[in-house]
C-alpha angles and dihedrals in degrees: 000000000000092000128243106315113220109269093217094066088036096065081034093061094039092058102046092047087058109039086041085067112031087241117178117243130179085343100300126111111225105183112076092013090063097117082057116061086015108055119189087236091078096218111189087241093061098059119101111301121242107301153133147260119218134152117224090230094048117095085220143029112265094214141008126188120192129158112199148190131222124225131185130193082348096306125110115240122214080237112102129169122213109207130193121181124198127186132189141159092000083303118112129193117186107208109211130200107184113197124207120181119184131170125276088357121090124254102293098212114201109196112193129160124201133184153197085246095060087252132132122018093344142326120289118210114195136161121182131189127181128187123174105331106344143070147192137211124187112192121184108189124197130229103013089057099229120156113195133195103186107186108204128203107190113215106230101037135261089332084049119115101186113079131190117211112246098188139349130210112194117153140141143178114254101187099298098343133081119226118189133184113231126190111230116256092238127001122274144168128265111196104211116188111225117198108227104206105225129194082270141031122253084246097059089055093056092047087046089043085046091055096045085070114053123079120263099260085050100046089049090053084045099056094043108035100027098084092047089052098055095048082062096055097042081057091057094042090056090048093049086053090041091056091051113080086189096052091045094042087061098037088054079045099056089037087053082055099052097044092055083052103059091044091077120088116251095258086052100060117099137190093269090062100051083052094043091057094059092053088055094048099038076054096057096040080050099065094027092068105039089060091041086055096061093038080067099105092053084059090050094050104057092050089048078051104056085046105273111155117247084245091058090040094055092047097051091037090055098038080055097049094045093051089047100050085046088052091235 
């Protein structure tokens, strides 16, 4: 076997064979149409689709790279896994990057491994078979439970090493319902926002912002007196939620939820209930802040008391009440 060959010089030296010579591929003639479907503004769609590498005199392909969505009862999920699959020496390892976008979190990223030699995250099965042009790749993953049917069409012809995936079969059952990976039809971008941890929080530079705007003697009643104002209407804001059996009826509902969640162990735990725990918490910031936002006078009130201006109070008070109703 001549061991996995760099994909980078692999879609390198696929692109410049056939560029070189004007070939022909998927219909498309990229030789004198390169400025075309390559654009010189390099844009992250334009690079090589999913594929893989694979030698014709190699048993197995040396490296696979698929991205893939998940879908569930025939809806997309914000949920993606990147694969990467790596073989060697009759030895495979499959790389995943499981994505999980959720709103108002950033991106949660699950790295696991598994192999053909039961080490890493789980133990890849995977069997691979390839005649003329085309090839074919089986994959069985535990624990996750995929089961995966990848269809190769080799550029080139039967001597090609570089293979474009013609179809691709990846399902499994989740409790009652089934849950399959799909390829995108053409490549695309997923912006995915990455929290970048400073020295402070975002909510230490609007406080900071906040206090560059009020007035000295402001500033000075803010620092010592704020936190102590905000403890009393938080105050107001639990007894208006303890004297509501509605509101205390959903909030023991969502807790009861959560609860049955993080008893699961960490392999257990599917995208459902990642979902299902922003829902839970977007539910309890919900009701926390509506009743913080009427507790608001009581807020006011206590500034006014220790001697803030009603300039300075307006502005706090209505700092407060924006960030809330934004569920900061």
């Amino acid at each position: 076997m001549t061991g996995p060959y760099p994909e980078e010089k692999a879609i390198l030296a696929v692109m410049v064979r056939h560029l070189a010579r004007g070939a022909a591929v998927g219909g498309l003639v990229l030789g004198a149409a390169a400025s075309l479907f390559l654009p010189a503004s390099a844009d992250l769609a334009d690079l090589p689709a999913a594929g893989c590498w694979w030698d014709a005199r190699d048993p197995l392909p040396s490296f696979c790279g698929l991205d893939l969505e998940v879908w569930s009862e025939r809806k997309r999920s914000e949920t993606f896994n990147l694969w990467e699959l790596h073989c060697a020496n009759q030895q495979c390892t499959l790389k995943e990057t499981h994505v999980l976008i959720l709103e108002r979190m950033h991106p949660m990223f699950f790295l696991r491994q598994y192999s053909t030699s039961g080490g890493g995250d789980g133990r890849l099965r995977l069997s691979a078979e390839r005649a003329n042009d085309a090839g074919r790749v089986w994959l069985d993953i535990t624990p996750t439970g995929w089961h995966v049917d990848i269809r190769l069409r080799f550029i080139g012809g039967r001597e090609g090493s570089w293979a474009r995936i013609e179809r691709l079969e990846a399902k499994r059952l989740v409790g009652v319902h089934l849950e399959e990976l799909r390829l995108p039809e053409y490549s695309y971008v997923r912006n995915v926002p990455v929290l970048l941890r400073g020295r402070k929080s975002g909510a230490d530079k609007r406080r900071e912002e906040l206090e560059r705007a009020l007035t000295d003697r402001d500033r000075e009643i803010f620092r010592r007196v704020g936190a102590a104002c905000v403890d009393r209407m938080a105050a107001a804001a639990a007894a208006r939620v303890s004297g509501d059996e509605r509101l205390k009826a959903r909030l023991k509902a969502t807790e009861r939820e959560h609860l049955r969640i993080l008893g699961k162990q960490v392999w257990e735990l599917e995208n459902e209930d990642f979902e299902a725990m922003e829902r839970l918490r977007a539910e309890d910031r919900r009701i926390g802040h509506a009743a913080l936002r009427e507790a608001l006078p009581h807020f006011r009130k206590c500034l006014e008391a220790a001697g803030m201006s009603p300039e300075g109070s307006d502005l706090v008070v209505t700092t407060l009440a924006a960030a809330l109703l934004e569920g900061r």
